[in-house]
C-alpha positions as CSV (number, residue, x, y, z in Angstrom):
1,X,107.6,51.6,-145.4
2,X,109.4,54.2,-148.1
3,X,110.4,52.9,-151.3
4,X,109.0,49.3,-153.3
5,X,109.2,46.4,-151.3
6,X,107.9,43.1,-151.4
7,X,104.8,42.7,-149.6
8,X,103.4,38.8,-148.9
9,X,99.9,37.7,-147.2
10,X,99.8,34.6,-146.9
11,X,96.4,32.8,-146.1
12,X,96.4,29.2,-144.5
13,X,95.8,26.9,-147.8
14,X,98.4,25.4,-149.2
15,X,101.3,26.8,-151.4
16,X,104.0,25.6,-153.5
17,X,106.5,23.5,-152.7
18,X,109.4,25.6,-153.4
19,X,107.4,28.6,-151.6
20,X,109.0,29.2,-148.6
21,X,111.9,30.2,-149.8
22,X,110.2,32.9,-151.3
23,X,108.0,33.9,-148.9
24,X,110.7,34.2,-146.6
25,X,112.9,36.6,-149.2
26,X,109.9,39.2,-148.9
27,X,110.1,42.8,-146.7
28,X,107.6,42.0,-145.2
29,X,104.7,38.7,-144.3
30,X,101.5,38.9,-143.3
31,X,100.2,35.8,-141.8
32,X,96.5,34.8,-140.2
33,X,95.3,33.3,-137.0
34,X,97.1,29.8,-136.3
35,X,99.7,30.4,-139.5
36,X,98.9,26.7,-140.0
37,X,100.9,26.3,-143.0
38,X,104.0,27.7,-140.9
39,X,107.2,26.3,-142.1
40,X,106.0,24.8,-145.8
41,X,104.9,28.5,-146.4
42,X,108.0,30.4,-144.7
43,X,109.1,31.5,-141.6
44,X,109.1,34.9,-141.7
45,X,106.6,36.7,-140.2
46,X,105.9,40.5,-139.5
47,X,102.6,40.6,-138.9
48,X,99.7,38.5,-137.2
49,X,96.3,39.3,-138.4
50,X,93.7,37.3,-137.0
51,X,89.7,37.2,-136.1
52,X,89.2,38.8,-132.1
53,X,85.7,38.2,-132.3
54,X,83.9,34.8,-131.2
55,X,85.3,31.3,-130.7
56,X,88.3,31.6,-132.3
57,X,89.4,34.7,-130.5
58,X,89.0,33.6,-127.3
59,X,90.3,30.3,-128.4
60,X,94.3,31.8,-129.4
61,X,94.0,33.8,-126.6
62,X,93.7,30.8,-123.8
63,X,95.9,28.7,-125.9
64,X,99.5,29.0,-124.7
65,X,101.0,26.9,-127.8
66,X,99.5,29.8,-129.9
67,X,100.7,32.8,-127.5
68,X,104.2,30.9,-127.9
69,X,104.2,29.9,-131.4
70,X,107.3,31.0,-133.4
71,X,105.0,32.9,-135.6
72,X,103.7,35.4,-132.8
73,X,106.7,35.4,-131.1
74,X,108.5,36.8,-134.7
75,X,105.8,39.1,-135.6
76,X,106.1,42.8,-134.8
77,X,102.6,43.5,-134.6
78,X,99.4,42.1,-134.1
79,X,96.3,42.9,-136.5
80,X,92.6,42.6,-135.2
81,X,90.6,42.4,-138.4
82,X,87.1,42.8,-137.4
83,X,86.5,46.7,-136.4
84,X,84.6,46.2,-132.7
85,X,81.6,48.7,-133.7
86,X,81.2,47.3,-136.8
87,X,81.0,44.1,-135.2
88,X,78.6,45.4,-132.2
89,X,76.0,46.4,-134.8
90,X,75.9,43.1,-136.7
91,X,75.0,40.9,-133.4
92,X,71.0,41.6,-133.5
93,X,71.0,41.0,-137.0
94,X,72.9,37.6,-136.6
95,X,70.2,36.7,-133.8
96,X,68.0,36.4,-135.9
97,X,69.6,35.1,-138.9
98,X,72.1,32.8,-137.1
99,X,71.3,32.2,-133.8
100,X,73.6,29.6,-133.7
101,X,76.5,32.3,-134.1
102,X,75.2,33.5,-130.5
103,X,79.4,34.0,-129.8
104,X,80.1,35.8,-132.8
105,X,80.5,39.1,-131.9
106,X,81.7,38.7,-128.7
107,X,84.7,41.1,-129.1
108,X,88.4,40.1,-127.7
109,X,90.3,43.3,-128.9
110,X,91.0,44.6,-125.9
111,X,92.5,41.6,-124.9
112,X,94.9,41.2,-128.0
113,X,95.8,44.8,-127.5
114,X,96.7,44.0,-124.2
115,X,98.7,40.5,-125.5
116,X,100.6,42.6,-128.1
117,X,101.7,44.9,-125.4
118,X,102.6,43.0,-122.7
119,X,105.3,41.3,-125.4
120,X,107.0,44.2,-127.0
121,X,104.6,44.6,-130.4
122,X,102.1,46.9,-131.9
123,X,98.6,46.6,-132.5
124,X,96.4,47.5,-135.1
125,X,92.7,47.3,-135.7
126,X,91.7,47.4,-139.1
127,X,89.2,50.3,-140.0
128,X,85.2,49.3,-140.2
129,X,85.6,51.5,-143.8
130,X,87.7,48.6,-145.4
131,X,85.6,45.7,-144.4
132,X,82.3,48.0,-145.6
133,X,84.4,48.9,-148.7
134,X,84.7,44.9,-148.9
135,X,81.0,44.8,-148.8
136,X,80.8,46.9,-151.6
137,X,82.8,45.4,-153.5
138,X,81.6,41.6,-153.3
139,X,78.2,43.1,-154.2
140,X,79.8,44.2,-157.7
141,X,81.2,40.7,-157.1
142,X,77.7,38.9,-157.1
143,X,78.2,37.9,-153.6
144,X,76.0,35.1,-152.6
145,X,74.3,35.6,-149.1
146,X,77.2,35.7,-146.2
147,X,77.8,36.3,-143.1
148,X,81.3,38.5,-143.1
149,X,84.1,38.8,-145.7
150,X,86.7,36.7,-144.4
151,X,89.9,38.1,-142.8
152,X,92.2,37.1,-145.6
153,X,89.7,39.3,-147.9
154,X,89.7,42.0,-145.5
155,X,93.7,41.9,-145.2
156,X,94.0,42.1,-148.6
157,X,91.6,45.3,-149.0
158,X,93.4,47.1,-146.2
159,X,97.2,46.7,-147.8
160,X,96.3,48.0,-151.2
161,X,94.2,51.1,-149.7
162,X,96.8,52.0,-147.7
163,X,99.4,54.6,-148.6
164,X,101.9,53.1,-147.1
165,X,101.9,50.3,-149.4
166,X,101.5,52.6,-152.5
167,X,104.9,51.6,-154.4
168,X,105.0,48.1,-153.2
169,X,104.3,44.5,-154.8
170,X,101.4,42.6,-152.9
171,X,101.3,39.2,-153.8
172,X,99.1,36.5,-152.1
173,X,100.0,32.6,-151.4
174,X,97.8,29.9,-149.5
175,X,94.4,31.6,-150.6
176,X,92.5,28.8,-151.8
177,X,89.0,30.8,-151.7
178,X,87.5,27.6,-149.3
179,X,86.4,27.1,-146.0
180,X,83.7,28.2,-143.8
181,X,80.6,29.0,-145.6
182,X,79.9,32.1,-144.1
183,X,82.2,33.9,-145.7
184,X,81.5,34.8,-149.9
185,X,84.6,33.0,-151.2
186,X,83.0,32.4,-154.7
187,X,82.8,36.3,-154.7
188,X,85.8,36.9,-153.1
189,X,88.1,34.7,-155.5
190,X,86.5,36.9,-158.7
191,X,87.3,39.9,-156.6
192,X,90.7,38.8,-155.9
193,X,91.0,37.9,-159.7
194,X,90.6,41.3,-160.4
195,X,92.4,42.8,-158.6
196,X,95.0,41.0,-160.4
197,X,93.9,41.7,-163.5
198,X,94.6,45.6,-163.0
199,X,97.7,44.8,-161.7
200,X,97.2,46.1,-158.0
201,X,98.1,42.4,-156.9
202,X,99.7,39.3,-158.0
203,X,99.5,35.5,-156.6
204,X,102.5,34.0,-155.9
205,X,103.6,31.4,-158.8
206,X,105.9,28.2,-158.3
207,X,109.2,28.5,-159.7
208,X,112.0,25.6,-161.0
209,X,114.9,24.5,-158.3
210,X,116.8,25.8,-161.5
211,X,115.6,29.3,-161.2
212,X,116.1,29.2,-157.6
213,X,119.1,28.0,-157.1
214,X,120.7,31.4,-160.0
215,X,119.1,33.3,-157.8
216,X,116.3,34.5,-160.5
């Protein structure tokens, strides 16, 4: 990307009602996993970014209704969020503290890098720095005990430490910090907040039918 664009992640919670249209106006949307909120939340869609590791991995991947869902079939590339080393070295760990998460780390990249190719798009695996800079950063956040920062979080961290995003606006939409409870949302909302706060990232905020329809 050159020059200040309009960049927009959009997590799976829900968004205004009168969101789409801007979500869809952006340069470029970043959605996760299923893109459940697909169609109230927009339809653009450049990127996918979703968990290949564990159950829900190899869940999209044997799912042809995913593999053929308008928002893959849009996107231009395909985002693995969870680094595979980083990944490989939590598993003894999680044996002991969640056995039940026996699956966990059972790592699907090379498969999704495969996927991406065999229809035309790029691949990308986000760097084990950001999610260890995430980490970091939920500590500062008072991070109550978790299992991994969740992708959205992750997604988030990796756009505004990325050059390429440098001059652009990164706003969020369907992030309603909730969900499964091994990921810090508590911590991850206060870091999201402030984020915003310094003005590195904004939330995307409903606007009138009035304002829409001048074009504001």
């Amino acid at each position: 990307m050159t020059g200040a664009r309009q960049v927009m992640i959009v997590g799976n919670g829900p968004v205004a009602d009168n969101a789409a249209a801007l979500i869809d106006a952006a340069d470029f949307v970043i959605r996760f996993n299923g893109s459940r909120n697909f169609g109230t939340a927009g339809r653009r869609t450049d990127v996918v970014a979703l968990c290949n590791t564990g159950r829900p991995a190899a869940a999209m991947l044997a799912d042809p209704v995913w593999r053929d869902s308008e928002a893959v079939r849009g996107a231009s590339e395909i985002w693995s969020v969870r680094h595979p080393e980083k990944f490989a070295e939590l598993q003894a760990a999680l044996a002991v503290s969640h056995p039940e998460l026996d699956d966990f780390c059972d790592d699907y990249t090379e498969a999704f890098a495969s996927f991406a190719a065999s229809r035309g798009k790029g691949h990308r695996v986000i760097a084990r720095a950001v999610h260890e800079a995430v980490d970091a950063a939920l500590g500062d956040h008072q991070a109550e005990a978790y299992v991994v920062p969740s992708s959205g979080m992750v997604v988030v961290a990796a756009v505004l430490s990325d050059a390429t995003h440098a001059k652009d606006t990164v706003t969020i939409a369907g992030f309603g910090h909730v969900g499964w409870d091994g990921h810090p949302f508590a911590a991850e909302k206060r870091l999201i907040e402030s984020y915003i706060a310094a003005g590195r990232l904004t939330r995307l905020q409903p606007v009138s039918v009035f304002s829409l329809s001048q074009g504001a």
